[in-house]
N, C-alpha and C positions, 0 to 999 in steps of 0.2 A: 175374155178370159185366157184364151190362149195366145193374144199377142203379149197379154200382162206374163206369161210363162214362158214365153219367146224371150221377152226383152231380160228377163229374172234369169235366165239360163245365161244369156251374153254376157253379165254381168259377174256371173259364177264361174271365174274360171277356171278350178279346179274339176269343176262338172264335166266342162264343155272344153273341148280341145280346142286350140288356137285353132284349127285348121278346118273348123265345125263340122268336122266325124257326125258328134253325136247330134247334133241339129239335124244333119241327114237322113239318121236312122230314127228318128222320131219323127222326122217330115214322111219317110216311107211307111214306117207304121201306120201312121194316120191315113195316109192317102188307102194303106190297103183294106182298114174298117169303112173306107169311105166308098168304097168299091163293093164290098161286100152291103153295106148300108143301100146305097146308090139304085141296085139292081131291082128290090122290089120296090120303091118309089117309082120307079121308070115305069116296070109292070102296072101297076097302077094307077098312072096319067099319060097322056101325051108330051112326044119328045120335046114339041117348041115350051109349052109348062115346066118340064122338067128344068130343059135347059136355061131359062130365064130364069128361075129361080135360084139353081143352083152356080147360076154362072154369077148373079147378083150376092149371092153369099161370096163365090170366091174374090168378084173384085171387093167388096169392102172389107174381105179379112186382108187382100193383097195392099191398100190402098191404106187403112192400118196400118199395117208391117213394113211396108213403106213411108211413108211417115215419120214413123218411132225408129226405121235404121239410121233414115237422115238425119235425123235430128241426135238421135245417140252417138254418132260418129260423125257429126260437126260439120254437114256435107251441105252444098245447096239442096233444093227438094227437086231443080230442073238444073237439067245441064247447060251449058252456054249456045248460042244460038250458033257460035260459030262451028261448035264440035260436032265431030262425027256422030256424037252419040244420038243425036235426033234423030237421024236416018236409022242406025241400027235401035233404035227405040221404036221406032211405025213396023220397023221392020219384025221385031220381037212382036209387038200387038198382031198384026196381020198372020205372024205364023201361030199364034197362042188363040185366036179367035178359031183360025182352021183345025189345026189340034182338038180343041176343042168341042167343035162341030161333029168331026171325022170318031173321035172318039167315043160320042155320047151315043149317035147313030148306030156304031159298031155296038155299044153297048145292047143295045134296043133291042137287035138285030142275034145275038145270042144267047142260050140258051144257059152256058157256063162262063160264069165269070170268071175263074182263072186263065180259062182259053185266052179270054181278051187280055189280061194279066201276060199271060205269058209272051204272045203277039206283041204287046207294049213292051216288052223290056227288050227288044231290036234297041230301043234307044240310045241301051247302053253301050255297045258299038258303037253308031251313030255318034256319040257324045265324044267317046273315046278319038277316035279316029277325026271326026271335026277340030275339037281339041289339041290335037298333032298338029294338023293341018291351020287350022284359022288363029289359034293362040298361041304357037310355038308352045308345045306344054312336050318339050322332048325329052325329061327323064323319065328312064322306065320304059319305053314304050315297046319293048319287045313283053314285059310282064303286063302291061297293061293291055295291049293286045292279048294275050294270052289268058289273062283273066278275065276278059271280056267276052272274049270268046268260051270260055267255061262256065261263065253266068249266065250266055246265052242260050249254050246247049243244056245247060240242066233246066232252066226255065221250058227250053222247048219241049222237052220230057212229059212238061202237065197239056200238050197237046195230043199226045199219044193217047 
């Protein structure tokens, strides 16, 4: 249902900003009912249960969604054997499994879920700053540091 509302949204695009804004802010919504959701599940089973379960939901909604983008934007569903992109592909799995793992653990392991919430959103930094660095993404980057930086301190707030 919600790849069927994923792929309805890219098609819509009066909704959906060329630049998928709103894709974003409804990828975080979700993620944060999924957190709140997540936490007494966890309390309720052990973590390798938890996480095979949940990790089996996320690759076949990813595996979906992948799919339906390739196919929607006319792309191969595999990159070429000669491109880079195979290596930074093991490479994304390999850190997405760790992530993952690291994540779910911390989950377990506290008591408040915003804590973990707030701890998690370092990312945005991270993303920022990689993104300078690995993507040349150099407009802005004095506001994008700086609002990164401001997202990160008001998140760290719910550590307090």
């Amino acid at each position: 249902l919600s790849g069927v509302a994923a792929i309805r949204l890219l098609k819509t695009e009066h909704v959906v900003t060329k630049n998928g804004i709103t894709l974003a802010v409804i990828a975080a919504f979700l993620y944060g009912i999924g957190n709140i959701v997540e936490k007494p599940v966890l309390d309720a089973t052990d973590v390798q249960t938890f996480l095979v379960v949940t990790s089996m939901g996320a690759w076949i909604g990813a595996t979906i969604m992948y799919l339906l983008y390739q196919l929607y934007n006319n792309k191969p569903l595999l990159p070429s054997k000669e491109s880079i992109a195979w290596k930074l592909l093991l490479g994304a799995v390999v850190i997405r499994i760790v992530s993952e793992i690291t994540y779910f653990v911390a989950l377990s392991k506290l008591d408040n879920v915003s804590r973990l919430s707030a701890v998690n959103t370092f990312s945005i930094i991270i993303t920022v700053v990689l993104g300078i660095i690995l993507l040349n993404e150099k407009n802005n980057i004095k506001l994008k540091l700086a609002a990164s930086a401001v997202a990160t301190l008001g998140f760290l707030l719910l550590l307090v």
